[in-house]
N, C-alpha and C positions, 0 to 999 in steps of 0.2 A: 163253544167247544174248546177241548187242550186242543195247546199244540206243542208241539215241536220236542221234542226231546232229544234223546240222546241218536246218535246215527248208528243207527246202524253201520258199522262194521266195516273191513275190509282188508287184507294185504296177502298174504303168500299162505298159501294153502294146497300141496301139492298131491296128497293122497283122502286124507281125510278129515271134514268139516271139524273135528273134535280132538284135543290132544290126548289122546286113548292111550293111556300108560304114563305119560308123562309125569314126573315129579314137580308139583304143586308148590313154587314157593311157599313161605309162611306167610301172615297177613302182618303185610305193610314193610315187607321185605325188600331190597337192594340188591336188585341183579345188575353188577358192573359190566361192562363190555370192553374190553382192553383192547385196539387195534392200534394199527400199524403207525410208526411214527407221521407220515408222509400220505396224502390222500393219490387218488388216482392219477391227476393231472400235476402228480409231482409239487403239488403246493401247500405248505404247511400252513392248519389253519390254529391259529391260538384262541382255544374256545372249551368248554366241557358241556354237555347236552344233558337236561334230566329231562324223566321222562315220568310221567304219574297215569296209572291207569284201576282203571275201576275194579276190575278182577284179574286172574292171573291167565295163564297160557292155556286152561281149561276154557276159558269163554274164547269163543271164532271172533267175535270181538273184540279182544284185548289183542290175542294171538297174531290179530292182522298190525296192530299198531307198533308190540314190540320187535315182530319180524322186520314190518318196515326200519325201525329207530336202530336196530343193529345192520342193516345194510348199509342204511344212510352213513350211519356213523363209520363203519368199516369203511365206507369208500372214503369217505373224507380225510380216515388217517384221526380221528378223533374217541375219546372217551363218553361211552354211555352211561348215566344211571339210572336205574329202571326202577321207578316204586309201583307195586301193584299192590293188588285188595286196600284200595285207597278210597274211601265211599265219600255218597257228595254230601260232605259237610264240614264241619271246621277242620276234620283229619286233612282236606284238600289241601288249606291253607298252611297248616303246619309240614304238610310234604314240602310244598312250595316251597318256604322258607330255609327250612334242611337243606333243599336240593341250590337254594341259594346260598347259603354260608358255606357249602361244601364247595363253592368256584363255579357252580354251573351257571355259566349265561344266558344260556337258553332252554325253557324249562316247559314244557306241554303237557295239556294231558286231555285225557280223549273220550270223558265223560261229558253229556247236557250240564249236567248237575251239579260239576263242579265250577260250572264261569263265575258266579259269582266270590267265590273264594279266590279265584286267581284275580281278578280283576283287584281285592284287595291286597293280594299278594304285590302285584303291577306297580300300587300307588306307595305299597313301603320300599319297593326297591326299583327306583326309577331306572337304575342303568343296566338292568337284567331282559332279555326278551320272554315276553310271554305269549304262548300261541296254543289255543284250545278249539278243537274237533267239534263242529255241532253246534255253535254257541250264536248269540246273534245280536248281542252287542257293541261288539267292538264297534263298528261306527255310529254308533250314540254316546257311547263314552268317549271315544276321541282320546284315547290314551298313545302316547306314542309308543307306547312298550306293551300294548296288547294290541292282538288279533285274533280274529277267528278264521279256521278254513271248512274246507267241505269238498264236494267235489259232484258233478253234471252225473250221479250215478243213476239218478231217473231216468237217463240213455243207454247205461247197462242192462236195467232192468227192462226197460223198449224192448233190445234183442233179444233178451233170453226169452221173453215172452211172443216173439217171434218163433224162437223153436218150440215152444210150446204148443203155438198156433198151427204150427207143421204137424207136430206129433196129433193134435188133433182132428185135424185132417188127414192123417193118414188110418186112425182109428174108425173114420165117417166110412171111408174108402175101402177099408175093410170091414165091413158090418159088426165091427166092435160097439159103435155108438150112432145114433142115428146122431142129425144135425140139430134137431133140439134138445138132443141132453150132451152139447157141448161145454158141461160147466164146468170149470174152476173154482176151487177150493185155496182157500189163503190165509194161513196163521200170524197174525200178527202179535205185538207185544201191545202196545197203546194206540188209543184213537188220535195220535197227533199228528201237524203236515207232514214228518216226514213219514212214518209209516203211510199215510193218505197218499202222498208222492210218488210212493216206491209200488203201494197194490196196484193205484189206476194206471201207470205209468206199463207196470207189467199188463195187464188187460189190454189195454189201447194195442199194444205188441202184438198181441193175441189177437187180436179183432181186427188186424190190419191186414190178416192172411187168412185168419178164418171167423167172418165176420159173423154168425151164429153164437159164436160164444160168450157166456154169461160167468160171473163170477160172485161166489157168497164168500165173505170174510169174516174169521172168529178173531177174537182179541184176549191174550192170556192175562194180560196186567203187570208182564215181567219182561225185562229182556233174555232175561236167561232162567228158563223153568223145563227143563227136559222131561218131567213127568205131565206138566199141565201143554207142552206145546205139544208130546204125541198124543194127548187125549183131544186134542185142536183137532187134529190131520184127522184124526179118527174119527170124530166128529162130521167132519166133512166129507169124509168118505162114506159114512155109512147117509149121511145126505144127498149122496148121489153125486158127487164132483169126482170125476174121473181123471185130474190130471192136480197137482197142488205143489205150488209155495210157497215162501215163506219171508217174513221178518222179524227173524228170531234168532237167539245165537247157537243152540244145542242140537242136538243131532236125533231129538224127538219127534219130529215131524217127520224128516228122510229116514228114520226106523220104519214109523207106522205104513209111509210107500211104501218100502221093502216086503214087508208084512205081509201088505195088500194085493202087492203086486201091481201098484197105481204108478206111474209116470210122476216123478219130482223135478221139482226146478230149484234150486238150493242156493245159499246165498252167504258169501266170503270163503270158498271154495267149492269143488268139485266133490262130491259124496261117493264118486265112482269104487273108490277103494272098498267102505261099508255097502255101497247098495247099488251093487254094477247091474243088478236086473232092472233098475226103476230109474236111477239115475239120467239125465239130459242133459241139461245145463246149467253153469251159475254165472255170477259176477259179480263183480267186487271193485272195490275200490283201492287201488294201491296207494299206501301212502308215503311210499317213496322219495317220488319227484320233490311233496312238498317239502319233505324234512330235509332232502340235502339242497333245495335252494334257500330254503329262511333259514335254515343252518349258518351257511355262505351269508347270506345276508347280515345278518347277525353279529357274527363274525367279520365283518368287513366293515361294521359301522354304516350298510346301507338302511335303507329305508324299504319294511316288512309290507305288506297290501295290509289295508285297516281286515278286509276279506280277501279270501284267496279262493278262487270256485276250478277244480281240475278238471280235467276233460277226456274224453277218447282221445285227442289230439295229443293231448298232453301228457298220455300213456296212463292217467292218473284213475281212468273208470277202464275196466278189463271184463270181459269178457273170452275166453280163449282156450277153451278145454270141452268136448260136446262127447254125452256116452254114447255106447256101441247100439242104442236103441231109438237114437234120432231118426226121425223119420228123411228121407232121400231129400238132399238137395237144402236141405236145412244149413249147413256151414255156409252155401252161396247164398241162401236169401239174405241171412246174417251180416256177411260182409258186404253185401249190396247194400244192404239198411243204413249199415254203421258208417260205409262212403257217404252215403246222401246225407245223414248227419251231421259228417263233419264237415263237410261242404255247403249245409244249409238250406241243401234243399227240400226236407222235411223235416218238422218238428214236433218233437214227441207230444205237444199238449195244441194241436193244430186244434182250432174249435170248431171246426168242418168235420173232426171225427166223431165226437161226441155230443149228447144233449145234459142238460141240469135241468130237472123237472120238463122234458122234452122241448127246452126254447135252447138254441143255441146262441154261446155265449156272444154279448160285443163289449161288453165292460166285465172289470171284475174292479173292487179294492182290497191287494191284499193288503193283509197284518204284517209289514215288513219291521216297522220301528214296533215290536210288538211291546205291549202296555197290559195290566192286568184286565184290563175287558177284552183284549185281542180286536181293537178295533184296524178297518180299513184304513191305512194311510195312504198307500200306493196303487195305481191302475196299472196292474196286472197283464193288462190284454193288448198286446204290440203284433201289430201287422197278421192279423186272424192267429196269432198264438197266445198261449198263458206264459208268458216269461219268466217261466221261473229259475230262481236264482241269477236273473239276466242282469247286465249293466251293470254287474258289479253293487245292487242295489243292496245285496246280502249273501254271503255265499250258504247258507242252511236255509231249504228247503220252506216255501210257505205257502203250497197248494193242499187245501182244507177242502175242496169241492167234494159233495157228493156226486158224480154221474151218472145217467141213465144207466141199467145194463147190470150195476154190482147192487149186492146184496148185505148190508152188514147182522150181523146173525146174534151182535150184540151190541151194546157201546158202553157197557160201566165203566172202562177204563180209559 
């Protein structure tokens, strides 16, 4: 089976999932960020940031990256350059490069699809930092100027799918649904781990409060397809799933909820603004944290993590905004959840929760050094969990399992 692609998404999104009005860079365009001489902490840092991204401020996934990269930068008292509509292919390499002759030392970008372009970007300019979103290399190549990050967001997506679980039970509760048409509806973009990560991840959530609930998954073969992701949601609605989300970037899916009048759980912001009747929760990945510490890093002549995996702890997975339509008590299960998490005393991929082929799990080998057959290098399964992204092994996602309970409703992509 694929895996692994591009990540899904993440950073500041505070009314609505989609830049609705916003003016559109050009493609392959240079948005500068001039900030303040002097960063927060009073300390000047001698550095220039560029930043390459796959689409512009229209895609929830680009939008979280460069929101992040202009805070980062603001605080730090540094200069941003921002390339977007930058596709994965040699265009990556020639951004890179640009974004190197222009003084930038530290140079990202936030596509799957682009690593292999920056990684040859990496080897022509050995004193430049390079740090790419999603990627899963870096510790196989062993470049001291690349890395890859990511972040523990299969624990955002646990909680959200905790309020989901509520809201479905409060549906049971009121004879809106009985307990066996508890199901979940879930649009995804491709069949790879991280999408596989982020739906089981949400379900397990789901089923951990309302253990009747099932879930079927469509797959559009796009990250960003707003006509083929509400024909998803629709899809699944008229199949009978009474509550749905998503991994996907456009605001096609939380339309067709709205629509329907179906309960939505949305993802790299809150949809509350467009679709305050249907709306519940989201979460996201902030990527903040990481930009203004490999920033510093960078800039300091330290030494980057080959991978860097963020965390609730680490403010870098968010969860933090619930609609007017959660069901009671849902904020405290949430934050009960997210305390035991990051304290460890449950974990999202516990194999006591789930079956594969109704045996539960004691081994797994994932595909962590992943190789064109996608074969097993690494055992997965630590102390009754699926470790994933654990130890530092790799920070992007490589849980590929089918489990008991979901439904995929396609798999061409």
């Amino acid at each position: 089976m694929k895996k692994l692609f591009s990540l899904l998404l993440a950073t500041a999104m505070t009314v609505s999932l989609c830049a609705c009005g916003a003016q559109a860079p050009a493609a392959g365009a240079d948005a500068s960020a001039e900030t303040s001489e002097a960063s927060e902490s009073g300390e000047k840092l001698d550095i220039k940031a560029g930043f390459i991204c796959l689409h512009d401020e229209n895609s929830t996934y680009d939008l979280n990256f460069i929101t992040a990269a202009k805070a980062a930068c603001e605080s730090l008292g540094i200069e941003a350059v921002i390339k977007t509509n930058i596709p994965e292919g040699q265009e990556c390499y020639d951004a890179a490069c640009e974004l190197a002759d222009q003084g930038c030392g530290y140079i990202f970008a936030d596509s799957f699809g682009h690593e292999d372009y920056m990684i040859e970007a990496a080897k022509e300019y050995p004193d430049i930092q390079f740090c790419h979103a999603t990627g899963t290399k870096a510790h196989t190549e062993n470049l001291a100027n690349f890395h890859n990050a990511f972040a523990s967001i299969y624990e955002g997506r646990y909680l959200s799918g905790i309020a989901a679980g509520m809201k479905l039970n409060e549906m049971i509760a009121d004879g809106k649904i009985t307990e066996d048409q508890a199901k979940i509806g879930y649009v995804g973009a491709f069949t790879y781990a991280e999408v596989i990560s982020g739906y089981t991840s949400y379900f397990l959530g789901a089923r951990s409060v309302c253990p009747t609930a099932t879930m079927e998954v469509t797959f559009t073969g796009s990250w960003y397809d707003e006509t083929a992701e509400k024909e998803g949601a629709t899809k699944l609605i008229s199949d009978g799933c009474v509550l749905i989300s998503q991994h996907a970037d456009s605001m096609g899916s939380p339309t067709a909820c709205e629509n329907a009048g179906v309960p939505n759980s949305s993802y790299n912001g809150p949809t509350d603004g467009a679709c305050p009747e249907t709306y519940i929760s989201y979460c996201k990945i902030d990527w903040t944290p990481y930009f203004t510490d490999s920033i510093t890093k960078a800039a300091k002549g330290e030494a980057i993590p080959a991978d860097y995996i963020g965390t609730l702890e680490t403010g870098s997975v968010v969860i933090d905004h619930f609609g007017k339509n959660v069901a009671a008590g849902t904020e405290e299960a949430v934050e009960a959840a997210k305390a035991d998490l990051i304290a460890g005393k449950i974990h999202v991929f516990d194999t006591k929760t789930f079956t594969v082929d109704g045996a539960q799990l004691t081994t797994y080998m994932a595909d962590v050094d992943t190789d064109a057959n996608y074969e097993g290098d690494h055992e997965a399964i630590k102390d009754g969990y699926f470790n994933e992204s654990g130890d530092g092994m790799r920070s992007a996602p490589y849980f590929d399992l089918q489990i008991d309970g979901i439904t995929l409703l396609d798999t061409a992509f």
